[in-house]
C-alpha positions as CSV (number, residue, x, y, z in Angstrom):
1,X,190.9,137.1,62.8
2,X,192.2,134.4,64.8
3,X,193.9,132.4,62.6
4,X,195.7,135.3,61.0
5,X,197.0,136.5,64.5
6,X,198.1,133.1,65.0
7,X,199.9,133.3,61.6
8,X,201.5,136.5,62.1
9,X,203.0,135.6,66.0
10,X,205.6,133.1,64.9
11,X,207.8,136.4,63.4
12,X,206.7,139.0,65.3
13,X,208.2,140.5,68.5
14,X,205.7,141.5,71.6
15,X,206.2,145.3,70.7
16,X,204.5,145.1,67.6
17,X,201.4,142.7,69.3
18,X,199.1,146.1,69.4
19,X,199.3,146.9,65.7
20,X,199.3,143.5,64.6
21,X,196.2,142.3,66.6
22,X,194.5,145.4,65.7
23,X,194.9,144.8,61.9
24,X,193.6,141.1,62.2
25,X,191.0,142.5,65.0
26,X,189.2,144.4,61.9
27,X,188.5,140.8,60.1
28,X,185.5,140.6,63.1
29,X,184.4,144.7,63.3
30,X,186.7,145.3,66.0
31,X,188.7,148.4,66.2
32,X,190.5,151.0,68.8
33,X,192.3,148.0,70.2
34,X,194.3,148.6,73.0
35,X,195.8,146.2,75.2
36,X,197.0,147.0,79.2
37,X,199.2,144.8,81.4
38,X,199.3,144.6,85.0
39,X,202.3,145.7,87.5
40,X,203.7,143.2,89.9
41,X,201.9,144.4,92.7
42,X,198.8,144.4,90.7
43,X,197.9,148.3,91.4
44,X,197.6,149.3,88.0
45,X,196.8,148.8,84.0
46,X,200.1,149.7,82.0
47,X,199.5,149.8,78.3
48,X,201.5,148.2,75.7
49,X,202.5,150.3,73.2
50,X,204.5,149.5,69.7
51,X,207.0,151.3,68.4
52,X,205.0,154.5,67.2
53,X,203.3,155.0,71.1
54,X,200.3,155.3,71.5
55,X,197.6,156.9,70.1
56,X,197.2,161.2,71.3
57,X,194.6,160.7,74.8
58,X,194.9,157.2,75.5
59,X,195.7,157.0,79.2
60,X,198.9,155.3,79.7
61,X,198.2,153.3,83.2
62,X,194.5,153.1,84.7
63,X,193.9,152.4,88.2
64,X,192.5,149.1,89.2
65,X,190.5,150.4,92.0
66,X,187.3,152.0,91.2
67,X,187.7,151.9,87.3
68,X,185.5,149.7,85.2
69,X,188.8,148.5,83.5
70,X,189.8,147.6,86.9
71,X,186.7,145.6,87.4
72,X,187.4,143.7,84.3
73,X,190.6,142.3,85.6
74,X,189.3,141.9,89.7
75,X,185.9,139.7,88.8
76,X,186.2,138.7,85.2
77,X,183.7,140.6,83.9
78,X,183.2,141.8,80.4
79,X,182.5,145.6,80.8
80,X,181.1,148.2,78.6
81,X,182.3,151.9,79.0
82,X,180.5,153.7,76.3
83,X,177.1,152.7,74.4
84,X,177.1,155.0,71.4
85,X,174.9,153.2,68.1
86,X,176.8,155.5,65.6
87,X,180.3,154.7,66.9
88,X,179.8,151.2,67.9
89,X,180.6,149.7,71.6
90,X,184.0,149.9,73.8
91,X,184.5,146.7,75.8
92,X,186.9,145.7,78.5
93,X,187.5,141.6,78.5
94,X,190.3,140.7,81.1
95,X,193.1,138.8,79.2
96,X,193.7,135.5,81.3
97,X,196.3,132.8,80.3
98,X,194.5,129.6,82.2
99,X,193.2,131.3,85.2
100,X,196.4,133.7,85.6
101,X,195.6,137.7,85.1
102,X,197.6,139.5,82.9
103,X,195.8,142.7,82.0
104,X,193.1,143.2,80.1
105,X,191.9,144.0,76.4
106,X,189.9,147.3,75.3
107,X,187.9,147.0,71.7
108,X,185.4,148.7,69.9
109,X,182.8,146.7,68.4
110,X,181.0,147.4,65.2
111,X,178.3,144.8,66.7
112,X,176.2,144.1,69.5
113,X,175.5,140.6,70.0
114,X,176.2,137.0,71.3
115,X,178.7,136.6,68.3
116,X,180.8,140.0,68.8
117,X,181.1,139.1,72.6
118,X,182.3,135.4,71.8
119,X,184.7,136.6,69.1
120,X,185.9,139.3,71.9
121,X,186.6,136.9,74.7
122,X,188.4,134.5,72.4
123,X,190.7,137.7,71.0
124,X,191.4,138.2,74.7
125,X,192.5,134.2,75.0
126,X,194.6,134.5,72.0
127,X,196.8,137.6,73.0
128,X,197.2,136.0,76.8
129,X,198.9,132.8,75.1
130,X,200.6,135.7,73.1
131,X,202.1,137.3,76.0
132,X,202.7,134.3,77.9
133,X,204.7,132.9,74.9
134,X,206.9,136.0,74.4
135,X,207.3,137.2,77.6
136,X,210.3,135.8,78.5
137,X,212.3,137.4,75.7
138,X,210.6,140.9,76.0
139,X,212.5,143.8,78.1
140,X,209.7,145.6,77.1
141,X,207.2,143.6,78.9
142,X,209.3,143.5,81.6
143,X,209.5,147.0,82.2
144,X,206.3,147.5,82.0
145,X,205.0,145.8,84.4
146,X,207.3,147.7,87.1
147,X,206.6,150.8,88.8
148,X,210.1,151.1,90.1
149,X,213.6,148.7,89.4
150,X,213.5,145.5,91.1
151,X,216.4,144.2,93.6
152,X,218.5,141.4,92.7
153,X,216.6,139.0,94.7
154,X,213.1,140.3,93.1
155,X,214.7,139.4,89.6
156,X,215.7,136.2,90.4
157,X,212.5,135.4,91.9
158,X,210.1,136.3,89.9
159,X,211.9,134.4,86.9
160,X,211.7,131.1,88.8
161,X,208.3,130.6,90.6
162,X,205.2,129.8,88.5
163,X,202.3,131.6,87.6
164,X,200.6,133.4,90.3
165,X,197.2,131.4,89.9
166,X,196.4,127.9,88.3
167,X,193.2,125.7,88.5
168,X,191.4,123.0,87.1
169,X,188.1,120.8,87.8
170,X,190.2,119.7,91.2
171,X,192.6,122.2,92.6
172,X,192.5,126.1,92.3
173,X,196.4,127.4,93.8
174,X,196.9,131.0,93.7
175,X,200.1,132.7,95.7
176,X,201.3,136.5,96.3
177,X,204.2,138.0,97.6
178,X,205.2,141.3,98.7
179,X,207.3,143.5,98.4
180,X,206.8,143.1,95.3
181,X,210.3,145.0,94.2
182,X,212.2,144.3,96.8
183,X,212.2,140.5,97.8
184,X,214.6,139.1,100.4
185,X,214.3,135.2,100.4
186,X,210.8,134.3,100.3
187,X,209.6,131.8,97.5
188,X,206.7,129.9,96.8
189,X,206.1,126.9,93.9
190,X,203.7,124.4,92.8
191,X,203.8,121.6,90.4
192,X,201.2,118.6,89.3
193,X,202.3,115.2,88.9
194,X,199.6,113.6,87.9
195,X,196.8,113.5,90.4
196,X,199.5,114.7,92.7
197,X,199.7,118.4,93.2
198,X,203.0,119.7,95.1
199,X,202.8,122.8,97.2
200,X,206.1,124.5,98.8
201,X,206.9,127.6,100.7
202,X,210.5,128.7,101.6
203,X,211.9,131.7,103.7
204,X,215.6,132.3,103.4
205,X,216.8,133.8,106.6
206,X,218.4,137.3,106.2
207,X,217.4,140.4,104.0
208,X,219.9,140.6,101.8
209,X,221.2,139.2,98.5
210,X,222.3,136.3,99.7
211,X,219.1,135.9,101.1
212,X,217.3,135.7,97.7
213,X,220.5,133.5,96.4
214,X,219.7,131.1,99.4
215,X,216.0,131.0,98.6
216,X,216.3,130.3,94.0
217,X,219.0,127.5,95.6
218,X,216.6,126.0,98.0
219,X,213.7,126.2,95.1
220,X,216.4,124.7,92.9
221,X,217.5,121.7,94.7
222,X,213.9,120.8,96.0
223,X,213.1,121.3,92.2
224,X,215.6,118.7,91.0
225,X,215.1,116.4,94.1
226,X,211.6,115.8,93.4
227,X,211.4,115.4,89.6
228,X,214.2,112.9,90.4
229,X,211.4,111.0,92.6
230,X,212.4,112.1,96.1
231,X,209.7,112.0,98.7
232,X,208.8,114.7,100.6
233,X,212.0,114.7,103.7
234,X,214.1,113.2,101.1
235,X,213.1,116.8,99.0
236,X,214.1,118.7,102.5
237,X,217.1,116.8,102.9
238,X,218.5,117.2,99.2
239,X,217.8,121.3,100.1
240,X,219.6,121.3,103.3
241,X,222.7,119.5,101.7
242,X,222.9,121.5,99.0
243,X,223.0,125.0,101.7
244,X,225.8,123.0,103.7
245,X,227.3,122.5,100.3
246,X,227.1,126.3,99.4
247,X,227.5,128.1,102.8
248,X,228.3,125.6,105.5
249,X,226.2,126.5,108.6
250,X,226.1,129.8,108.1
251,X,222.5,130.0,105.9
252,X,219.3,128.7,106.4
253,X,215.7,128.1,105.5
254,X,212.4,127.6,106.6
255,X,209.9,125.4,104.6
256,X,206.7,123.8,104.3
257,X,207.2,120.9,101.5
258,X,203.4,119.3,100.6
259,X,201.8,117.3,98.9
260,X,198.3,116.7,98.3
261,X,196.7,113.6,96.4
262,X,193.5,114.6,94.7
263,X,192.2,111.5,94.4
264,X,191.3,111.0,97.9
265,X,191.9,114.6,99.4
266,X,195.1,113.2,101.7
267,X,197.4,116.4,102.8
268,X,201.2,115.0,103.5
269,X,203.7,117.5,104.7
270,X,206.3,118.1,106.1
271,X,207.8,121.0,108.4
272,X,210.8,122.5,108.3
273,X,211.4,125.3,111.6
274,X,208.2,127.1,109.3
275,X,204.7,128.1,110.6
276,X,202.8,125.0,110.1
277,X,199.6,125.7,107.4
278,X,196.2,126.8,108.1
279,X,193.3,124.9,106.8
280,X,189.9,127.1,106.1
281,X,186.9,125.0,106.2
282,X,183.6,125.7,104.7
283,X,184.6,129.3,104.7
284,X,183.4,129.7,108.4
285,X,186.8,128.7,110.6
286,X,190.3,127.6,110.5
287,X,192.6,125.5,112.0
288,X,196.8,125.5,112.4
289,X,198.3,122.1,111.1
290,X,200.1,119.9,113.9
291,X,203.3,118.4,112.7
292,X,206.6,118.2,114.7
293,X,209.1,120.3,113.0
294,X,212.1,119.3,111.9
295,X,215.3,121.8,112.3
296,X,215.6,124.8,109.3
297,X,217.2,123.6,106.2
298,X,221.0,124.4,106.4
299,X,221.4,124.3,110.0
300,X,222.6,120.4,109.9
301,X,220.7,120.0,113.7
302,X,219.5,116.1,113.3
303,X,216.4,116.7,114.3
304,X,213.9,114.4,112.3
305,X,211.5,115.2,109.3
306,X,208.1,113.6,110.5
307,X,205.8,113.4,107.4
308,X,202.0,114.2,108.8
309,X,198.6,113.7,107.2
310,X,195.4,115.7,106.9
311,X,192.0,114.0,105.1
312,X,190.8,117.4,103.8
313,X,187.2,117.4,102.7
314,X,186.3,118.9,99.1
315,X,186.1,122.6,99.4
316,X,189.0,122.8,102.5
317,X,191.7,125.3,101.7
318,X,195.3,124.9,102.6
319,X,197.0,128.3,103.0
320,X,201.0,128.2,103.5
321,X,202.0,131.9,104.7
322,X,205.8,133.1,105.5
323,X,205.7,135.5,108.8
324,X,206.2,138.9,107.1
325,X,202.4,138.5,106.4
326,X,201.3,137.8,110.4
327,X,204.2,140.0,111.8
328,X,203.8,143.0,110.1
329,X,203.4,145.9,112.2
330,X,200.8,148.9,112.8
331,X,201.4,152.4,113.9
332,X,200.7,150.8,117.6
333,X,203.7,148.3,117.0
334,X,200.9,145.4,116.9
335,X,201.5,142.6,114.8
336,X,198.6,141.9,111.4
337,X,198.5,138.4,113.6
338,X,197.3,135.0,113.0
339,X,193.7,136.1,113.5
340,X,193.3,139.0,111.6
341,X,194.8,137.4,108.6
342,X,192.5,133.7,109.0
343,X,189.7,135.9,109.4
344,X,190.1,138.3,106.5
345,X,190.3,134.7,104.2
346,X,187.3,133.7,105.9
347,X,185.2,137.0,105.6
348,X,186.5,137.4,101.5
349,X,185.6,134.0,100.6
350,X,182.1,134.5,102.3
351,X,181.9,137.4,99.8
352,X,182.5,134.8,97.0
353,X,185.4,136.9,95.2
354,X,188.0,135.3,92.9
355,X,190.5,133.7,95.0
356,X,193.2,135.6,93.2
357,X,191.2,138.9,94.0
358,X,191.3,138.0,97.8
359,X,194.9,137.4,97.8
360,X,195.6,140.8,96.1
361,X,193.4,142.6,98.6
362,X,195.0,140.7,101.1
363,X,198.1,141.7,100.0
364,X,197.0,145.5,100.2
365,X,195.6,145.4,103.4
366,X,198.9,143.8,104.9
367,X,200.9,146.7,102.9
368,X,198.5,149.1,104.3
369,X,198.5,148.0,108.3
370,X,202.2,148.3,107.9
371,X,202.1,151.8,106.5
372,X,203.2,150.7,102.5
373,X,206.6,149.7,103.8
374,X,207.4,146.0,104.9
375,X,210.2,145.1,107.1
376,X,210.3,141.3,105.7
377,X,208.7,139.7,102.8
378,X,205.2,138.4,102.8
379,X,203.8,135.3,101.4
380,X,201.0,132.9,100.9
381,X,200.0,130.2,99.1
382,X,196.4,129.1,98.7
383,X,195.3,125.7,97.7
384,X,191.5,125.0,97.6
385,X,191.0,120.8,97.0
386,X,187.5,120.8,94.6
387,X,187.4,117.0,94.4
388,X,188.9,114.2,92.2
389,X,187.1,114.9,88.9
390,X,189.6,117.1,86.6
391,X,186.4,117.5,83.9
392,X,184.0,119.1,86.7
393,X,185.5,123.1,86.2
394,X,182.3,124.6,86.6
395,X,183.6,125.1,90.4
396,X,187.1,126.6,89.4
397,X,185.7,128.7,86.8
398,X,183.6,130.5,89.8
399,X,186.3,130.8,92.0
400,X,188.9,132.5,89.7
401,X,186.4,134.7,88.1
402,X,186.6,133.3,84.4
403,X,184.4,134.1,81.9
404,X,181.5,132.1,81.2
405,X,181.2,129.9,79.0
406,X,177.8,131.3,77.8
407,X,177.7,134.4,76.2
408,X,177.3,137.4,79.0
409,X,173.3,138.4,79.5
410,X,172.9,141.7,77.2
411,X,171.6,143.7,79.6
412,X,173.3,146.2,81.0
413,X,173.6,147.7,84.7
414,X,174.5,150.9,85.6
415,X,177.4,150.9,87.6
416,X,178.6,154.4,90.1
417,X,180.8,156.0,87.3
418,X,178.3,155.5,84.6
419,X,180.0,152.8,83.1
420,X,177.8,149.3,82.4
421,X,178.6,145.8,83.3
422,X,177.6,143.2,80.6
């Protein structure tokens, strides 16, 4: 099955991934293959049809809340919504490329057992390095996974920051950002040198277009500043000049630029006229970051960048957040706040959810205390240090909800709509 997927995906164009991985699919008993994506804002299941549609019944977009789909992609469970001897079993596997979620995958197997479910969650592996691989070529994939046409400054974005989660045996980073259609000049990034991992966050000033065209320069030249070597305020300094170059005075940009060493758990960073970061500690308090800021990139004011440490301890999470995400306000005309939005990461992390699930949640109860519609784009970036050993996953694989790498128990619990978790 696998091998003949691989085969195939050389020539083959993402619109005809359905029908080709359900033809292969049938080498292990697995048919009725259907595959859904996610939207940006991570609302809904979109599936991906090829060019004949798809088949008469099958729901084109499923809720993520309160669907057992939907419960495949939030905790990484693989999920049973039928149990029928005669007609064999439907699962739902989340598709996950690394620890990113892209949708998830719906089969119907002929068996029942350890194998079936190992040959399952290694289809689902296969088709998310599928996607990855082909998604940058695919309009159709694009359009997809939007639920209305992005702005300018939501297409540039979204084409240059990484995925939206990474991890291994030391780090696990996972970002969102909202609006997710209409982004103004917020961007985040991370990279890994090495045992170095860098973290940035950047708000453009302004809600506009040249607000998104100030924040891809600013991720551009901090991009080419520090695979060129440049420290962290020579990475600051290379953004500013490259604003003056563009704009004069007239633009700026706040910034966090960090770095974090996971050999020894040393947090260096450096503040740019941004909120300084929050660390979370043990899941039970949080603490702002002290560093005197430097002036916003652009605005040529001579102030100077002051690089600051933090020893973190393994299991401290660094969260860099933009202020559409603490200023956003409620029907009273109060603010989310600092408070709220430290606590809510506390509380969800007590409740041992998938980091990326927190982050999406958070994400919806921002959208929600602010009545759907954002005045200013919202941002954060979580960074959890695990320790120095890259081979010890065991950790990471908790915390972004991955599969197992047993074979799920094959009992079955009875979940509100009837469905059964595996």
């Amino acid at each position: 099955m696998l091998a003949g997927l691989l085969d195939a995906s050389h020539l083959m164009p993402l619109d005809a991934l359905p029908e080709k991985a359900g033809e292969h699919a049938r080498a292990a008993g697995f048919t009725d293959l259907l595959i859904y994506v996610t939207d940006l804002e991570r609302r809904g299941l979109h599936l991906l049809t090829g060019p004949n549609g798809a088949s008469p019944g099958t729901a084109g977009v499923i809720r993520i809340e309160g669907t057992t789909p939907g419960r495949a992609y939030q905790y990484g469970w693989l999920a049973s919504s039928s149990l029928n001897e005669a007609a064999g079993i439907d699962w739902w596997l989340p598709i996950v490329d690394g620890t990113e979620r892209l949708g998830v995958l719906r089969v119907r197997s002929a068996y029942d057992d350890a194998r079936a479910r190992e040959d399952a969650d290694r289809l689902a592996a296969l088709l998310a390095l599928l996607i990855v691989a082909k998604r940058t070529s695919s309009d159709t994939l694009a359009r997809l996974m939007r639920t209305e046409p992005l702005n300018i400054g939501a297409e540039m974005a979204w084409n240059l920051m990484p995925p939206s989660t990474y991890a291994d045996g030391r780090v696990v980073i996972s970002a969102s950002l909202e609006p997710a259609y209409r982004i103004s000049g917020d961007v985040y990034e991370y990279a890994l040198d090495g045992p170095l991992v860098h973290l940035t966050i950047f708000d453009a000033m302004g809600h506009d277009n040249a607000a998104g065209l100030c924040g891809a320069l600013a991720l551009g030249a901090c991009r080419q500043a520090r695979r060129r070597g440049a420290e962290l305020a020579a990475k600051g300094e290379a953004v500013e000049a490259a604003l003056i170059e563009q704009y004069g005075q007239r633009r700026y940009v706040t910034g966090i630029l960090a770095t974090l060493d996971t050999r020894t758990g040393v947090l260096s960073w450096v503040n740019r006229g941004h909120h300084p970061p929050v660390i979370i500690r043990g899941n039970r308090w949080s603490s702002h970051l002290q560093c005197p800021s430097a002036h916003p990139m652009g605005t040529d004011l001579g102030l100077p960048s002051i690089v600051c440490y933090e020893q973190l301890q393994p299991g401290d999470r660094i969260v860099l957040y933009t202020d559409g995400i603490t200023e956003a306000r409620g029907a009273d005309d109060s603010e989310f706040g600092i408070e709220r939005f430290t606590d809510f990461l506390v509380r969800h992390a007590a409740d041992g959810l998938p980091v990326p699930e927190t982050l999406r949640r958070l994400m919806r109860a921002v959208l929600d205390y602010h009545d759907g519609h954002l005045q200013d784009d919202a941002t954060v970036l979580m960074c959890e240090w695990l320790g120095p050993v890259i081979d010890d996953t065991e950790p990471a694989k908790a915390l972004t909800g991955l599969l197992s790498s047993d074979p799920p128990a094959t009992s079955a619990s009875t979940t509100k709509d009837g469905s059964s978790q595996l």
